[in-house]
BALODO-541204 format. One record per residue: z, y, x of N, C-alpha, C, CB in turn. Coordinates in steps of 0.05 Angstrom, whole numbers, plus 32768, in hexadecimal, padded with zeros to 4 digits. Glycine has a CB too. Example, Ala and Ser with C-alpha at 12.3 -4.5 7.8 and 13.67 -1.06 7.14 Angstrom:
% BALODO-541204
809C7F8E8108809C7FA680F6809C7FBE810880B57FA780E2;808E7FD38101808F7FEB8111809D8001810280727FF4811A;
//
This chain:
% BALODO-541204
7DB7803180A97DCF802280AE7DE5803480B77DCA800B80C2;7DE5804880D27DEE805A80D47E01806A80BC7DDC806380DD;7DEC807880AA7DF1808380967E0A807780887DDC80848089;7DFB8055807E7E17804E80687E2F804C807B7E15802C8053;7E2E8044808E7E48803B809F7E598050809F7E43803180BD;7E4E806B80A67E5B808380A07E66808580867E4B809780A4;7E56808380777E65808180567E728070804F7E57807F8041;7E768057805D7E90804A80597EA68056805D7E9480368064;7EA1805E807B7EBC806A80877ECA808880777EB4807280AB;7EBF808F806F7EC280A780637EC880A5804D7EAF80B58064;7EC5809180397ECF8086801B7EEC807880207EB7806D800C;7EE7806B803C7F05805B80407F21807680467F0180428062;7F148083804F7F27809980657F3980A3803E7F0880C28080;7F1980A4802D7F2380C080157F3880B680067F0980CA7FFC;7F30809480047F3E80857FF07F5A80817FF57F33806D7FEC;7F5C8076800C7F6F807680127F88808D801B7F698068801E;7F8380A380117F9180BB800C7F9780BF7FEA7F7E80D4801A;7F8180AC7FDF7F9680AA7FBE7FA580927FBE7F8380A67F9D;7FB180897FCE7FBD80667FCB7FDD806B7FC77FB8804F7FEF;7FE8808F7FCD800480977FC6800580927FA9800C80B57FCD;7FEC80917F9A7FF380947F767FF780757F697FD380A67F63;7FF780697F7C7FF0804A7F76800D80417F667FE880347F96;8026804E7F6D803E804B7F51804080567F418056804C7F52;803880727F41802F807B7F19801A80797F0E803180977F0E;800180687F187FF580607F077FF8804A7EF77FE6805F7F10;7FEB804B7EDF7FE880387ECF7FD7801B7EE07FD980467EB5;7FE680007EDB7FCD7FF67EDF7FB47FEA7ED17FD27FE97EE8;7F9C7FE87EDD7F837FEF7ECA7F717FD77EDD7F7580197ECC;7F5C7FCB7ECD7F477FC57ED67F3E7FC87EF17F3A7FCD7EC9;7F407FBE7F117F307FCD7F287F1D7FC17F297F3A7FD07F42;7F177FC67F457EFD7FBD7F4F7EFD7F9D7F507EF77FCB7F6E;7EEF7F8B7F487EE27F767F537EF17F677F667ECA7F7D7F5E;7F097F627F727F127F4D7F807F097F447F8F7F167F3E7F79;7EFB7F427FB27EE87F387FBF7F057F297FD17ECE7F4F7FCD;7EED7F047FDC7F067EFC7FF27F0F7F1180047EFD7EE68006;7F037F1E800E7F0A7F31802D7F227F41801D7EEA7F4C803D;7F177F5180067F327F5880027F4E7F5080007F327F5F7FF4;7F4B7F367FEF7F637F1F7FF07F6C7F1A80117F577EFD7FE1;7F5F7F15801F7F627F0D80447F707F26804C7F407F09805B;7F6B7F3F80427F6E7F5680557F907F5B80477F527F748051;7F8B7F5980227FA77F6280267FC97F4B80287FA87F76800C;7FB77F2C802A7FCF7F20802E7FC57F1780507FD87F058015;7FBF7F1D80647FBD7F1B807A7FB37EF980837FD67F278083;7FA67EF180737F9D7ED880737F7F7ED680747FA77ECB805E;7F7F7EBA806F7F577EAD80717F4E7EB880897F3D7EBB8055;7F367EC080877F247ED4809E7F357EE980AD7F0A7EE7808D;7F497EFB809A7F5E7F0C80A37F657F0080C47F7B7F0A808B;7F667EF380CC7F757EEA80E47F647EEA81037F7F7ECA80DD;7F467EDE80F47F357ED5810C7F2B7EF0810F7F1D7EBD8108;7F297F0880F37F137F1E80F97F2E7F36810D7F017F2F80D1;7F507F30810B7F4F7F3D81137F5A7F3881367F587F4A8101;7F517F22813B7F587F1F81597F397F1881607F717F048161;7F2B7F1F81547F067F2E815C7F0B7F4D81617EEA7F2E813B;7F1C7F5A81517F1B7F7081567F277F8181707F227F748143;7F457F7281727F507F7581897F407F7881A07F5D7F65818B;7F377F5481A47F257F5881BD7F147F6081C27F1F7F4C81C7;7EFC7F6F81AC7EED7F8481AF7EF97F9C81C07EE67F8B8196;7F107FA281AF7F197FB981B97F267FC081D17F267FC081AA;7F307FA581E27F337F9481FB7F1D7FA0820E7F2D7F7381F5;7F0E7F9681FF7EF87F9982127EED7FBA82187EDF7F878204;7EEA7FC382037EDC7FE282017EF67FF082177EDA7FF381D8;7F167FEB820C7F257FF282207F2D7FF582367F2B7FEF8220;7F207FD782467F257FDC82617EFD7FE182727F3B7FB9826E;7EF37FE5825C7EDD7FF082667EDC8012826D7EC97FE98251;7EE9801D825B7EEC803782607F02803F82757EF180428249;7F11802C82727F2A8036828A7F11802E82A17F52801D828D;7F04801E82A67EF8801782C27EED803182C67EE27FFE82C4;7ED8803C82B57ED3804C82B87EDB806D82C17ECE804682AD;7EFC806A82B77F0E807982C77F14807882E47F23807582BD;7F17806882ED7F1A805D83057F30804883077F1D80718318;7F34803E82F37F44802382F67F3B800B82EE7F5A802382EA;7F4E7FF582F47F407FE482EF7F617FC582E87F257FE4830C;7F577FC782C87F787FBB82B77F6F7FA482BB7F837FC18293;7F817F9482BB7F787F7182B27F727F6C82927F957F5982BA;7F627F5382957F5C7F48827F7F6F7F4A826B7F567F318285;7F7B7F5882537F887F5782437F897F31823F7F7F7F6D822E;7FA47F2C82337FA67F0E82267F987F1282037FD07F018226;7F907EF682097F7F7EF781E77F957EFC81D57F6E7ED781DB;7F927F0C81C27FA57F0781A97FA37EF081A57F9F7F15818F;7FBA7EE781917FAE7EC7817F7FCB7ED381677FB37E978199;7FC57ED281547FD27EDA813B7FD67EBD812D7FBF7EEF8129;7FEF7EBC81247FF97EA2810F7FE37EA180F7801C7EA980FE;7FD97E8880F37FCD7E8080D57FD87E7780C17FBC7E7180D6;7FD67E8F80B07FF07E8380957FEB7E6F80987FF17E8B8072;7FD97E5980857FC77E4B80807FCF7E39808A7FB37E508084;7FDD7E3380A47FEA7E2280B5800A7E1980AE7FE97E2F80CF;800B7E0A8093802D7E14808F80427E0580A380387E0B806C;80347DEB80B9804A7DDE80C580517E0080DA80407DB980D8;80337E0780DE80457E1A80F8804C7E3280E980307E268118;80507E4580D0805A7E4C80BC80757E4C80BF80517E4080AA;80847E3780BA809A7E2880B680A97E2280D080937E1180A8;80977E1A80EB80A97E1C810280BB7E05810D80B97E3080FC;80B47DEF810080D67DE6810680E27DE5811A80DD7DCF8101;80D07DDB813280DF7DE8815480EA7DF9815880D27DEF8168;80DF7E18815180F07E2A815081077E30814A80EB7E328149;81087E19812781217E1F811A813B7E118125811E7E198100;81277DFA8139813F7DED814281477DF4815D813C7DD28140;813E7E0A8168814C7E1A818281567E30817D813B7E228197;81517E43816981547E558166815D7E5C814C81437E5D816D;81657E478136815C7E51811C814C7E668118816E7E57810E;81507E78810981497E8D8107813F7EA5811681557E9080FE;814C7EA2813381537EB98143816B7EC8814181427ECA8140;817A7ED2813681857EE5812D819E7EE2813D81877EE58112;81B07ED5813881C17ED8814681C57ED6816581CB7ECD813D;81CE7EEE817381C67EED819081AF7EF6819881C77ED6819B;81967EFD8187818C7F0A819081867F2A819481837F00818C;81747F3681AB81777F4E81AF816F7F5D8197816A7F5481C6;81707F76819B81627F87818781487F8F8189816D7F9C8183;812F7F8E818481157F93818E81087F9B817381077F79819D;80F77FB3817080E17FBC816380CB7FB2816C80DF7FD38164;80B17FB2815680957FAD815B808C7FBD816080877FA3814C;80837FB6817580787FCC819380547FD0818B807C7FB381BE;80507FE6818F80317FE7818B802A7FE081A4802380038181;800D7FD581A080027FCE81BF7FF97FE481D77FE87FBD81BB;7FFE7FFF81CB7FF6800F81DD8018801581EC7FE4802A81CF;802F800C81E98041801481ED804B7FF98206804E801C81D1;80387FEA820180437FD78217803D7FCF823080437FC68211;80557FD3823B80567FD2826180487FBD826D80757FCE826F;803A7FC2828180267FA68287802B7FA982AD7FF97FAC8277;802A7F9982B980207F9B82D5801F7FAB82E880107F9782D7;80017FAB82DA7FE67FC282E87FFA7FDE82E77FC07FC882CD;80017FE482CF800C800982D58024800782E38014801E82B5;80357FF682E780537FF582F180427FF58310806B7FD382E6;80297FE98316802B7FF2833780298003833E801E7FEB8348;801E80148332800B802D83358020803B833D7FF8803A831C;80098051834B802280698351802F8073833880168086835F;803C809283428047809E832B802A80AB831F806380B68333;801B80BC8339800580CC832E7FF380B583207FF580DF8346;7FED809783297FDE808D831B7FE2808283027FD680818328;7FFD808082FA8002807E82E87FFD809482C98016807982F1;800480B182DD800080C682C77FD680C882C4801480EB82D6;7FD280C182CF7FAD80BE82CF7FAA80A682BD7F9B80B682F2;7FBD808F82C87FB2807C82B07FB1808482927FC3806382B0;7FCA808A828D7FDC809A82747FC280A5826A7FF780B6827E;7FBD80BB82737FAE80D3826E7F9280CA82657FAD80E48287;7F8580AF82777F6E80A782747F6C809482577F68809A828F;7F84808282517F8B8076823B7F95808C82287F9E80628241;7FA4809E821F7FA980A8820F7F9F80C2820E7FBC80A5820E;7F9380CC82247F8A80ED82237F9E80F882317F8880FC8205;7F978112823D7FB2812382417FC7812982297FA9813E824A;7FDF812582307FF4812D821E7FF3811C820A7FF281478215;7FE78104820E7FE880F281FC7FE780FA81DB7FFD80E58202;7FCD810D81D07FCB811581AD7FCA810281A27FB5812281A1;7FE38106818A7FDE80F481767FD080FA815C7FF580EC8170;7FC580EA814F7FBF80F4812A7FC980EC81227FAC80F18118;7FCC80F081087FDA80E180F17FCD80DD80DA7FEF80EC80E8;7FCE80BB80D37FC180BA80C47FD380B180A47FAD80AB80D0;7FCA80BB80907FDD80B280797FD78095806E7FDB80C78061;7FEE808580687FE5806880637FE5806680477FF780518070;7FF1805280367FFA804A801A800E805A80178004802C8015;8017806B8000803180747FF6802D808D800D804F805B7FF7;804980958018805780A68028804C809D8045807780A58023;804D80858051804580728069803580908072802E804E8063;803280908090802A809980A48021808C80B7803580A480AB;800E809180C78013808180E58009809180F98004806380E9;801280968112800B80AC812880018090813F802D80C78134;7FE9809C813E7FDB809481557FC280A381647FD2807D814D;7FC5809B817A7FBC80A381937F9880AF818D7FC0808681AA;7F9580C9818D7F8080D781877F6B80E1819C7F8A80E9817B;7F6F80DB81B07F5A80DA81D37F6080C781DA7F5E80EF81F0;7F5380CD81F87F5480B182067F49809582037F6980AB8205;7F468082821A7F358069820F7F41805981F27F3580528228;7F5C805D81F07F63804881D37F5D805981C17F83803A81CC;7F53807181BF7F47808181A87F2A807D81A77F4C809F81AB;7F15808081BC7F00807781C37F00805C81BC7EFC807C81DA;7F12804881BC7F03802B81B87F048025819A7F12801281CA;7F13803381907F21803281727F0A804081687F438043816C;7F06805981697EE8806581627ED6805181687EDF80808173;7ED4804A81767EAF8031817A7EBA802581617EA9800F81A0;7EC6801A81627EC58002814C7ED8800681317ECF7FE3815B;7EE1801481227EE48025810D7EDA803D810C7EFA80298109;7EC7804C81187EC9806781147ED6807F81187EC980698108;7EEE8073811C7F01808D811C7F1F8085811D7EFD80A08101;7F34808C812D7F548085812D7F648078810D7F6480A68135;7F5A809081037F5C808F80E57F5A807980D87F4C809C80DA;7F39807880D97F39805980C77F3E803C80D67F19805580B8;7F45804180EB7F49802781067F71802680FD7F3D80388138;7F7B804080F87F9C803B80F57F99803080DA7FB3805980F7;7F89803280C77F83803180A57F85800480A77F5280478099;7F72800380BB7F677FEB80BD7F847FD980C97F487FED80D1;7F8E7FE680DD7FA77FD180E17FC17FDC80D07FAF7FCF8104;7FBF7FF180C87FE07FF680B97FE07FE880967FE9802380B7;7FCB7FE9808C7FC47FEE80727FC67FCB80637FA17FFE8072;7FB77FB980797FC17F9C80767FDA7F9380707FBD7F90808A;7FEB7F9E808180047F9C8085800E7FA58065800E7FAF80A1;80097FBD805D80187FC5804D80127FBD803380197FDD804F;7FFB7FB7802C7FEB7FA0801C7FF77F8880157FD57F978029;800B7F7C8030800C7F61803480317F6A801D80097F51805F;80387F82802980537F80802780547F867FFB80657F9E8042;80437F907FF580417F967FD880407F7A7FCB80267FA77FD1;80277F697FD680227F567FC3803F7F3D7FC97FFE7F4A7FCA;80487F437FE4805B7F2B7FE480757F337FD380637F228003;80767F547FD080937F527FB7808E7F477F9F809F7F6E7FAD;80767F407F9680717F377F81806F7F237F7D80647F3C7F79;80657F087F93805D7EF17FA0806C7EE37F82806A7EEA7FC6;80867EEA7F87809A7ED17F7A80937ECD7F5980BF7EDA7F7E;80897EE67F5180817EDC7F3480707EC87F2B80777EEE7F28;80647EC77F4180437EB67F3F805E7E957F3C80217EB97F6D;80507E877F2280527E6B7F2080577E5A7F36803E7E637F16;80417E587F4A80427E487F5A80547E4C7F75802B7E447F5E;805B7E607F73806F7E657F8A80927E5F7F7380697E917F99;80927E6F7F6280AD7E677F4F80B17E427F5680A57E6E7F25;809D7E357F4980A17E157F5080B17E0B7F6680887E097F56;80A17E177F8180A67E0F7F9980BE7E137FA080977E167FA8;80C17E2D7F9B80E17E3B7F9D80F77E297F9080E27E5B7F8C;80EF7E217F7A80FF7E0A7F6A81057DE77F7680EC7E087F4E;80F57DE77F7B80F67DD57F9481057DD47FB180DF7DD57F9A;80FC7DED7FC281107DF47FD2812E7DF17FCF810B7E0A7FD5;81367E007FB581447E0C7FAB81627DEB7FAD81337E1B7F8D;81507DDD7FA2815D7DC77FA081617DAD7FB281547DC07F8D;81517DB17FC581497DAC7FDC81637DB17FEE81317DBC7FE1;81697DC77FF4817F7DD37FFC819E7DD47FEF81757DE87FFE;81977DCF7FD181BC7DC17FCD81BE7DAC7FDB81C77DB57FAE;81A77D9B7FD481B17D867FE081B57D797FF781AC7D7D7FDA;81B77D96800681C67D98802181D57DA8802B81BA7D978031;81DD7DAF801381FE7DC7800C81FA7DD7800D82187DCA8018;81DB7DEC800A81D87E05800381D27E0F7FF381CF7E0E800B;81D77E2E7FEC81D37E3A7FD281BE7E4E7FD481EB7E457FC7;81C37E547FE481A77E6F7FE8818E7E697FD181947E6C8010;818B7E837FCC817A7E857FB681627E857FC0817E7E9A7FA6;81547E897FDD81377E8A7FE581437E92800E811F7EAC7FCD;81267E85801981307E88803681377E9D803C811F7E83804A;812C7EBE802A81387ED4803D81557ED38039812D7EF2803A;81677ECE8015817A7ED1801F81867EBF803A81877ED0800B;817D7EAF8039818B7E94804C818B7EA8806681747E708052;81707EBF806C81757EBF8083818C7ED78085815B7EC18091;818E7EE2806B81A37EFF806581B67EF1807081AC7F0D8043;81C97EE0806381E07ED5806A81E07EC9808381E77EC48059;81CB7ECB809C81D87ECB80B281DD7EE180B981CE7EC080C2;81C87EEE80AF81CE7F0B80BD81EC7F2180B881B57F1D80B4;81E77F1D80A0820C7F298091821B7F1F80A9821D7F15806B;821E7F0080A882327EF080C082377EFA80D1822C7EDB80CC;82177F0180E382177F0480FA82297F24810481F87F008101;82207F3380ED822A7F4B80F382497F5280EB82177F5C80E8;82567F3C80E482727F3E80E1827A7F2E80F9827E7F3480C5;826B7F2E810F827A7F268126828F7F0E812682877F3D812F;82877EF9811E82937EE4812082987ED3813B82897ED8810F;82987EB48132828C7EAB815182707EA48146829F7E8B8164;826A7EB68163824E7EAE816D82477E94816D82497EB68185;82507E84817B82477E6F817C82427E52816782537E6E818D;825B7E52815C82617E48814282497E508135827A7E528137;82417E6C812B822D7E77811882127E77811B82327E8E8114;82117E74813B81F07E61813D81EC7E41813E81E27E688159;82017E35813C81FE7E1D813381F67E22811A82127E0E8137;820B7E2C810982007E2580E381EC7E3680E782177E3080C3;81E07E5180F481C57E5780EC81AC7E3C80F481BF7E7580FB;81B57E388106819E7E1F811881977E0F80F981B47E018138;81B77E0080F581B87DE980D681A77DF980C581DB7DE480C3;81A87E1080BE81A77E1780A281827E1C80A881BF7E368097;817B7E2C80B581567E3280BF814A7E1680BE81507E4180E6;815C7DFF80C881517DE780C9814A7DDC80AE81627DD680D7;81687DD8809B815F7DCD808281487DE48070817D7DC5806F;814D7E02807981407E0D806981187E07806B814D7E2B806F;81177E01808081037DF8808980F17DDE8081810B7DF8809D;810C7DCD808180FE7DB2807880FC7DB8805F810C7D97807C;810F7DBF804E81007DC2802980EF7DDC802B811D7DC98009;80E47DE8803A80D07DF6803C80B47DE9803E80D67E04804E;80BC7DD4804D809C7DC2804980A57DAC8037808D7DB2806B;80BD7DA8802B80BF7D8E801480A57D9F7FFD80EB7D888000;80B27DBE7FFA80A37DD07FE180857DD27FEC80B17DF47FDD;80807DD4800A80697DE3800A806E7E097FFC80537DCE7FF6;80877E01801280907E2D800680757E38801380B97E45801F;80717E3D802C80657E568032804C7E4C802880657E618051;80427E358027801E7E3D8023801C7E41800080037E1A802F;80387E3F7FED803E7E497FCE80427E677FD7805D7E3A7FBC;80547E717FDF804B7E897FE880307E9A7FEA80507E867FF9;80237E93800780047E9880087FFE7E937FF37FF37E8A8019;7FF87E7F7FE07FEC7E807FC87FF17E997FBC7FF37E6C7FB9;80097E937FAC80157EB07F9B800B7ECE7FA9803A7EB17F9D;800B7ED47FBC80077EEA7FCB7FED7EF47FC8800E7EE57FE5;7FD97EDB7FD27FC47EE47FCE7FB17EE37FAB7FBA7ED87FE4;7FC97ED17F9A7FBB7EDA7F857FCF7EED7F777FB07EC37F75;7FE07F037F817FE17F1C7F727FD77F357F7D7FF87F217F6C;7FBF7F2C7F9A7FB57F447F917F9C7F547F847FB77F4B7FA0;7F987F3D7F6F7F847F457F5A7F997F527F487F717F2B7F4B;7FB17F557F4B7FBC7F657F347FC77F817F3F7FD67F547F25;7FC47F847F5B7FC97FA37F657FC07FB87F567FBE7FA87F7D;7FCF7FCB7F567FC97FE67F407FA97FEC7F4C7FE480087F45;7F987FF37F3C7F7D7FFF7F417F7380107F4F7F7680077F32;7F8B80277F537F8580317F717F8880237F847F9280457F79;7F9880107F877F9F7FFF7F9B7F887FEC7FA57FB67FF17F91;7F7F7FE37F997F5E7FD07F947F4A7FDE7F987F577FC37F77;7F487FF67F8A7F3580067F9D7F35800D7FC67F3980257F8C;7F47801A7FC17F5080177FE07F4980037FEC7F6A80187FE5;7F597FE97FE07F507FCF7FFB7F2F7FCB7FED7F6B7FA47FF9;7F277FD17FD87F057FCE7FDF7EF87FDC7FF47EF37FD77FC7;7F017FEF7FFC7EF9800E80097F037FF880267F1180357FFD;7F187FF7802C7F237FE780447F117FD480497F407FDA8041;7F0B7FC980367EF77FA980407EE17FA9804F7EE87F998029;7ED37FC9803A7EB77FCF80447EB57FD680627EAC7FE68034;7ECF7FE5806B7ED97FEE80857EDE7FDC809A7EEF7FFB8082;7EE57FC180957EF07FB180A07EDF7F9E80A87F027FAA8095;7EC97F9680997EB37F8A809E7E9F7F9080B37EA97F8B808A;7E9F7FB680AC7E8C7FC380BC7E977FC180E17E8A7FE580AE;7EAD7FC280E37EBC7FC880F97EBF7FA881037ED97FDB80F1;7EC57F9A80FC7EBF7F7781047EA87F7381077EC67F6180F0;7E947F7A80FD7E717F7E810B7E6B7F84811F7E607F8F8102;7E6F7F9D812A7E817FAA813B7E817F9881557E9D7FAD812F;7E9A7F98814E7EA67F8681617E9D7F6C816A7EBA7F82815B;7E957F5E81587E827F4C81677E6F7F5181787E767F41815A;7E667F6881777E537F7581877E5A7F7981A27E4D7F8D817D;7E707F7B81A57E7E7F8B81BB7E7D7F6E81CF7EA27F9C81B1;7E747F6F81F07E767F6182047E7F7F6E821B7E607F568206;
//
């Protein structure tokens, strides 16, 4: 068992270093189509529960080793990740009706990796216990690797220390643990430029589409709807005025979003184009699956 588990990891690491050729290849016949692969690269089905198993595995292995340092973190909060699958909470409408969209008025914020975020426990600490925590979580000098994703993609992550250690227990290695969370993502972002060809999303869109004249809009699909706040917003108008019509507009865009049943036509479309991903591409997420499975085993393990 040993043995193959290693040979997963080691087929996933190789493959996914040919996944840059995946736009001049021809496309050809791939591998076999399995659900996990469909889950892994539109971030759906099983995709959701296996990966907030994984987290708190890694929760756990984490503040086991810091104890072992000589500290002692609080209980991380459980992940809980959105279920496509869910299209009323999908769609939001509370949200849309406090916030529309967000956009206007709000701050500027990037997606923060979880090792980057400020918690409590280290803000009490001294200065020296702080640089010990650091050190004990990331290693001295905090080493990074790098691992290569789809295409050009990179990702630098933390190569000692307990979040390198907990990432090793349950992938094997930084590598295929950055492979396992970056690679979904990028999976998700391929098959959804394509989403719209698929039939059953075109329909829905057609629906929307009309849905929304007939409440005096033209927008061709929600992202433009959400472009044209943003254009707005950034020609500095009034503020205030312009989150009202964003509020209106997120609202109706919303309701003919569930007149169509947009997002779960979507999810559909999404997840049925990626039986048509180029063949390197399908190899890879076969290679990913086998990886992903093994490492959610794993983790169930973990108490």
């Amino acid at each position: 068992m040993r043995r193959r588990a290693a040979g997963v990891l080691a087929v996933c690491s190789l493959l996914v270093s040919l996944a840059g050729c995946a736009e001049t290849r021809p496309a050809r016949p791939g591998p076999t189509v399995t659900p996990v692969m469909i889950d892994l690269a539109t971030r759906s089905g099983r995709w959701t529960a296996d990966a907030e198993q994984l987290q708190l595995a890694f929760d756990l292995l984490d503040r086991a080793c810091l104890r072992r340092a000589g500290f002692a973190p609080p209980r991380a909060s459980r992940l809980s990740l959105p279920v496509p699958e869910d299209e009323t909470a999908a769609i939001g409408m509370a949200e849309r009706r406090r916030v529309g969209y967000g956009i206007v008025g709000a701050g500027t914020s990037g997606t923060r990796r979880p090792e980057t975020e400020p918690d409590r426990y280290t803000t009490a600490l001294s200065r020296q216990g702080r640089q010990r925590y650091g050190d004990a979580q990331f290693g001295p000098g905090a080493p990074k690797v790098t691992v290569p994703l789809l295409g050009r993609a990179k990702a630098h992550v933390p190569a000692a220390g307990c979040v390198a250690e907990g990432r090793r227990r349950l992938a094997g290695g930084a590598g295929v643990w950055a492979r396992l969370d970056y690679l979904p993502q990028q999976f998700d972002d391929r098959v959804s430029q394509e989403a719209q060809r698929e039939p059953v999303y075109a329909s829905a869109l057609t629906t929307w589409r009309s849905c929304m004249r007939q409440r005096g809009y033209h927008h061709a699909d929600p992202e433009a709807a959400r472009t044209w706040v943003r254009d707005a917003y950034r020609r500095r108008g009034n503020a205030a005025a312009l989150r009202h019509k964003e509020i209106a507009l997120a609202v109706a865009d919303g309701r003919c979003a569930a007149r169509g049943h947009l997002p779960t036509a979507l999810l559909r479309a999404r997840r049925a184009r990626v039986a048509r991903l180029p063949r390197v591409d399908l190899t890879v997420l076969r290679a990913l699956s086998d990886c992903w499975l093994a490492a959610v085993a794993r983790a169930r393990a973990v108490r």
